[in-house]
N, C-alpha and C positions, 0 to 999 in steps of 0.2 A: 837597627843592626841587620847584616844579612846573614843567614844562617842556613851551610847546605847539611841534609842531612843524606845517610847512604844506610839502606838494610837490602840485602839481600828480598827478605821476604817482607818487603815493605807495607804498613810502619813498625812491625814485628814489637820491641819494647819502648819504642820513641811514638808509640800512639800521644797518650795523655800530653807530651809536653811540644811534640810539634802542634797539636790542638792549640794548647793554651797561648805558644806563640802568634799562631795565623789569627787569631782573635784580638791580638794587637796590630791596629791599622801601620803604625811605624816600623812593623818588622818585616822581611820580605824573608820566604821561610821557602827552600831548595830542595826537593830532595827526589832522591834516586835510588831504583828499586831492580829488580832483572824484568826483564819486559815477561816473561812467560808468569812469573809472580802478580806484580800488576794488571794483566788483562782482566778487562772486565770486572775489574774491583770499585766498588762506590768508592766516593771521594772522600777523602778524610777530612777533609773540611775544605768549601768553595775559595782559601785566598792561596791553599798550598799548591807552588808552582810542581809537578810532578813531569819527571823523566825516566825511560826507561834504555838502561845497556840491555844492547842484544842478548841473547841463549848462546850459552859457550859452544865454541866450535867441536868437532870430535878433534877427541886426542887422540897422540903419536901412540901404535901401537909398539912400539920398539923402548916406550918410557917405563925404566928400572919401577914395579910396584911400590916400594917407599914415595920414590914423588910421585904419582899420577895425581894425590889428591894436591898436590903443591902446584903440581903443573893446571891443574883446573883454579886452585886459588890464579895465580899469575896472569893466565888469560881473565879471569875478571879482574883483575886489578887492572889489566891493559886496556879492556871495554870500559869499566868505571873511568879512568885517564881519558881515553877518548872523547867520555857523553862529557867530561866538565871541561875539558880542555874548550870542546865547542862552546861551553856557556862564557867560560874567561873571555873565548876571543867576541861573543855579544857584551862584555861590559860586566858581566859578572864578579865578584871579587868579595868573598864570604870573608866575614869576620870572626864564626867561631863555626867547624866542621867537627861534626858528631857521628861515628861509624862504628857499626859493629863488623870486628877484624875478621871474623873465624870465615870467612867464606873467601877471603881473598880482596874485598872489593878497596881495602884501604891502603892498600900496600903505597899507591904511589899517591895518594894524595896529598903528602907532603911534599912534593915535589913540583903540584899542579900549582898547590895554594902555599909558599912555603913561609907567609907573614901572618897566616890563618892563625887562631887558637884552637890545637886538636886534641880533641875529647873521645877517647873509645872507651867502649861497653865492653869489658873481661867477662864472658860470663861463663869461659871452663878451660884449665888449662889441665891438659893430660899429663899422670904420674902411672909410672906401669906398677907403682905402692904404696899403697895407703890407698888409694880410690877406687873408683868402678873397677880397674882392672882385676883381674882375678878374686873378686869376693865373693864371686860364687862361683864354688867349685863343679858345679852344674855344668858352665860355662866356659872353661878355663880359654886361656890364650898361650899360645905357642912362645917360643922364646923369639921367633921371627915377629911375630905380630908387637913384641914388646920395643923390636929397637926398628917398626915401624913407625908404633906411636911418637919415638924422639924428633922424628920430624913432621907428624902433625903440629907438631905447635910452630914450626917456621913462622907462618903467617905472625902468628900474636906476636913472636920473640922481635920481629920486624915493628911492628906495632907499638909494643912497651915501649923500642929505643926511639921511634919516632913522635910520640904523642907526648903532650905538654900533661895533660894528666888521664888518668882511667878511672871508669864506675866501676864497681864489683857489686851485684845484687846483695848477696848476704856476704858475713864473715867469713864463713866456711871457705865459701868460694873465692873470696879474694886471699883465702890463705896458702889456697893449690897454687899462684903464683913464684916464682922464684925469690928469695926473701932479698937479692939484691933491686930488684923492683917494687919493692912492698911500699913504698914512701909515696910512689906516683899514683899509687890506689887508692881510691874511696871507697867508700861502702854507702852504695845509693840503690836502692830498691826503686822500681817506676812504680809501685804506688798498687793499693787495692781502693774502688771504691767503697768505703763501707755503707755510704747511701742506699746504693743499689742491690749490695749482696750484703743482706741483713739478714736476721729472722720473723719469719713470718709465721705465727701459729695457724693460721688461716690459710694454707697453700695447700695448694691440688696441683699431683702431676696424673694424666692420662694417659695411658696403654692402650691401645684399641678402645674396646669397650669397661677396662677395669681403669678404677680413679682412685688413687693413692693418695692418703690426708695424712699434714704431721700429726703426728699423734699416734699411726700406726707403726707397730713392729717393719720397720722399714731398713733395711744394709744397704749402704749405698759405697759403690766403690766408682772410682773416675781417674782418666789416664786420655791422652794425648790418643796414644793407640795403644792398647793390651798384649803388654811385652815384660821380659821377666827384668830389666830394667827400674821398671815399677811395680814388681812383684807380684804382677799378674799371676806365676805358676802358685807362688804359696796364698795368693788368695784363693784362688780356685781348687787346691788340694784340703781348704779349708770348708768347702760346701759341705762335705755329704755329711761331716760333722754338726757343722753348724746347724743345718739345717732340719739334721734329727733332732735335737736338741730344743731347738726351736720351731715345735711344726706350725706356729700362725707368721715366721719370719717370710716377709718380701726381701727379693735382691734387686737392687737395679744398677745395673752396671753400664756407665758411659765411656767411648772410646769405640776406634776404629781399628781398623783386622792389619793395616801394615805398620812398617817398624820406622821408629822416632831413633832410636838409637839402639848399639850393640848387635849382635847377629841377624842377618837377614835368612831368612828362609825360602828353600827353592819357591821358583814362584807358584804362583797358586794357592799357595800353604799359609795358614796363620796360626798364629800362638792360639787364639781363641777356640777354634779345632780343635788342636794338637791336646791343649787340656782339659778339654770339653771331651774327647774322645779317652781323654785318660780315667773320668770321674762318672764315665755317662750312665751306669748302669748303678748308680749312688746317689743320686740325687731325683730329686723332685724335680723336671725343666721347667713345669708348670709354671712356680714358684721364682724362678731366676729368667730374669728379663734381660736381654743384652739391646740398646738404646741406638748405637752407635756414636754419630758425632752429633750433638743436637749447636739449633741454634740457641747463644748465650744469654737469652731469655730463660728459655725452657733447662739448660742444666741449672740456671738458677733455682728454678722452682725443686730441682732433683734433691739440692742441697740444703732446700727450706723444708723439705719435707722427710727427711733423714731423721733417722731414729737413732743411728751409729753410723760414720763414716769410717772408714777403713781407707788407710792409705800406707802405701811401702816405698821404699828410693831405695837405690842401691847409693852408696858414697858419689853422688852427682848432685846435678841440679836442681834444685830444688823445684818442687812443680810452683804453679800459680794456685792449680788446683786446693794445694793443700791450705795457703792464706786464706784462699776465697773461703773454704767451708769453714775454717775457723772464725772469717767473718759474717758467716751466716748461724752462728752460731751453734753447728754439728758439735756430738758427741765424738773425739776423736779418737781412733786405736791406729795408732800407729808405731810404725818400725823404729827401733831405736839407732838410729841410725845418726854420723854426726849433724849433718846438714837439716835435718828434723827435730834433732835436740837444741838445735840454738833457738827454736822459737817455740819448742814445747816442752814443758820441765813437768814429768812426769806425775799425775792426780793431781795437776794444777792448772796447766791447757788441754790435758790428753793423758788417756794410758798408754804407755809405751812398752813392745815386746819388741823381743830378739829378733830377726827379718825372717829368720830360718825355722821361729819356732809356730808350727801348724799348730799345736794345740796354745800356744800361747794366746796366739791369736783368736781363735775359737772362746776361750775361759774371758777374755775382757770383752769379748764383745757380747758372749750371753751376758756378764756383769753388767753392762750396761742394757742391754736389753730387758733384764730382771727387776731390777731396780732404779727405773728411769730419772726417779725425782729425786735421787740421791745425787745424780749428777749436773742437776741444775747451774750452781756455784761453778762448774770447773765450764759450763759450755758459757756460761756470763764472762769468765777470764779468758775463756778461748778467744773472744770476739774481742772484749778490752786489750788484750795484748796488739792484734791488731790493729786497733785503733788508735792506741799510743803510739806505735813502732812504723807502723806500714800506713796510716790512712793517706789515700790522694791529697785529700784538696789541701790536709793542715799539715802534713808529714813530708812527703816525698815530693809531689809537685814544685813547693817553695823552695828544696834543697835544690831543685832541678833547676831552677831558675834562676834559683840565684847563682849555680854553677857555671850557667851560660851567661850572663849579666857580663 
């Protein structure tokens, strides 16, 4: 079969299953990325043909703020149009096209390939209720910014009526869709390996010259980049507590200083600052290590060597993060939030607190730092859950595959 595939930030969540494709000689496996994403990136595997659409043009300054972000989807849908239009006219002619909608790049490719079988990844559809928006009153959003959001989703709403069917990583997420599209949705996760991120009682992670063994009072918190998003601020309003509390606790915190999503900050400026500056005279910094972005080796080891993970979402997406430490078998404290409860049922995979509440968070994570061997059974189901639910090779790959078949 021929099979194009389209991510913006390519292979972004079509890693694992364009692998497993280009690894069948009888498949010829397409796919298409924004050329500034792709530069300079190793190969995802030696049979995957790889193309790259140009970097968007500048936009019209004269375009109303509701569209500009529609007006940047549509110019890459036009550049995605372009790069495949040229492959059709070499003889190209995919049998099943796989894209994720949210940047724009799918818009027209029902139009290029329109006998194709098309397959898009849902993976957030904006509600100005019930979700991210306004849950933290920290952060709020104007009534403008609310009936901007209506036409962030153009793109997907374009999408939904175009595609023969949709993934939705978790349930959660495929429930933010509109419930007259709920039929065309699946519920397909791309897969955790649990081979690889496992537990390791024998791991060592390294700081300059200090070496960190499981088995020590170790907090480990992880994020994409350290944004209140993912609850960066009440993690960090949680230090100078924790920390007295527990004077032999290490922190090590992974993640970069700019923003994944939600507010951006004049430049220059980072979250990690802003509440490092708000705590600075409260804590230990000795004590609390900030990593940045490590390569996916080494946050392994972060996660093997965790004594309590901490993790927070606001009503969004769900991290990768959080599977992966479940399947490394971390002690978890996390937010109770909905997207976090469908895969952690509280003193069963993890304790769960309020997102909001500093000292809640603080009391489970000394509990589990107090008495570590009482939580043996729930970090064992942490990882089992995983493993039934999300594993690569026996779980999600096969669904994957068979989806494309």
């Amino acid at each position: 079969m021929n099979y194009l595939f389209v991510h913006q930030n390519f292979p972004g969540q079509f890693l694992h299953v364009v692998r497993a494709l280009a690894s069948q000689p009888e498949h010829r496996v397409v796919c298409v990325g924004d050329a500034v994403s792709i530069k300079g990136r190793t190969v995802v595997h030696p049979h995957i043909e790889l193309h790259a659409y140009q970097a968007l043009k500048q936009l019209s300054q004269n375009t109303h703020h509701y569209v500009v972000g529609f007006e940047a989807q549509i110019r890459r849908g036009q550049d995605v149009a372009r790069t495949v239009l040229d492959l059709k006219q070499q003889g190209f002619e995919p049998d099943v096209v796989v894209a994720h909608p949210g940047w724009g790049e799918a818009l027209f490719l029902r139009d290029v390939f329109p006998q194709a079988k098309h397959i898009q990844y849902f993976e957030f559809y904006y509600r100005s209720v019930g979700s991210d928006v306004n849950f933290d009153p920290e952060f709020a959003s104007s009534f403008d910014d609310l009936l901007k959001l209506r036409i962030r989703n153009s793109a997907q709403l374009h999408a939904l009526q175009a595609c023969d069917v949709g993934v939705s990583p978790t349930g959660w997420q495929r429930h933010q869709y509109p419930p007259e599209f709920a039929n065309k949705i699946e519920v397909l996760h791309e897969g955790v390996d649990t081979a690889t991120v496992c537990p390791n009682p024998n791991a060592t992670f390294q700081v300059g010259s200090q070496v960190f063994r499981a088995g020590q009072e170790i907090i480990t918190y992880v994020a994409r980049n350290l944004e209140p998003y993912r609850g960066f601020h009440v993690f960090m309003r949680s230090l100078p507590k924790l920390l007295a509390e527990r004077p032999n606790a290490q922190v090590l915190v992974v993640g970069g200083d700019e923003v994944s999503y939600g507010r951006r900050l004049p430049a220059g400026q980072s979250y990690r600052a802003r509440y490092s500056q708000e705590i600075q005279d409260d804590v230990d910094w000795s004590r609390v290590h900030f990593l940045g972005k490590l390569p996916y080796s080494s946050y392994v080891k972060v996660l093997q060597v965790s004594a309590v993970h901490v993790y927070l979402t606001y009503p969004f997406v769900l991290s990768w993060s959080l599977l992966e430490a479940m399947s490394a078998g971390c002690a978890l404290v996390a937010s109770n939030t909905a997207p976090v409860a469908e895969v952690i049922e509280d003193k069963q995979h993890g304790l769960l607190f309020d997102f909001f509440d500093v000292d809640g968070l603080v009391t489970r994570v000394c509990e589990v730092l107090a008495q570590p061997k009482n939580f043996t059974v729930m970090r064992c189901q942490a990882r089992l859950q995983i493993v039934n639910r999300f594993d690569l090779h026996s779980v999600c790959l096969p669904q994957w595959l068979s989806l494309l078949s």
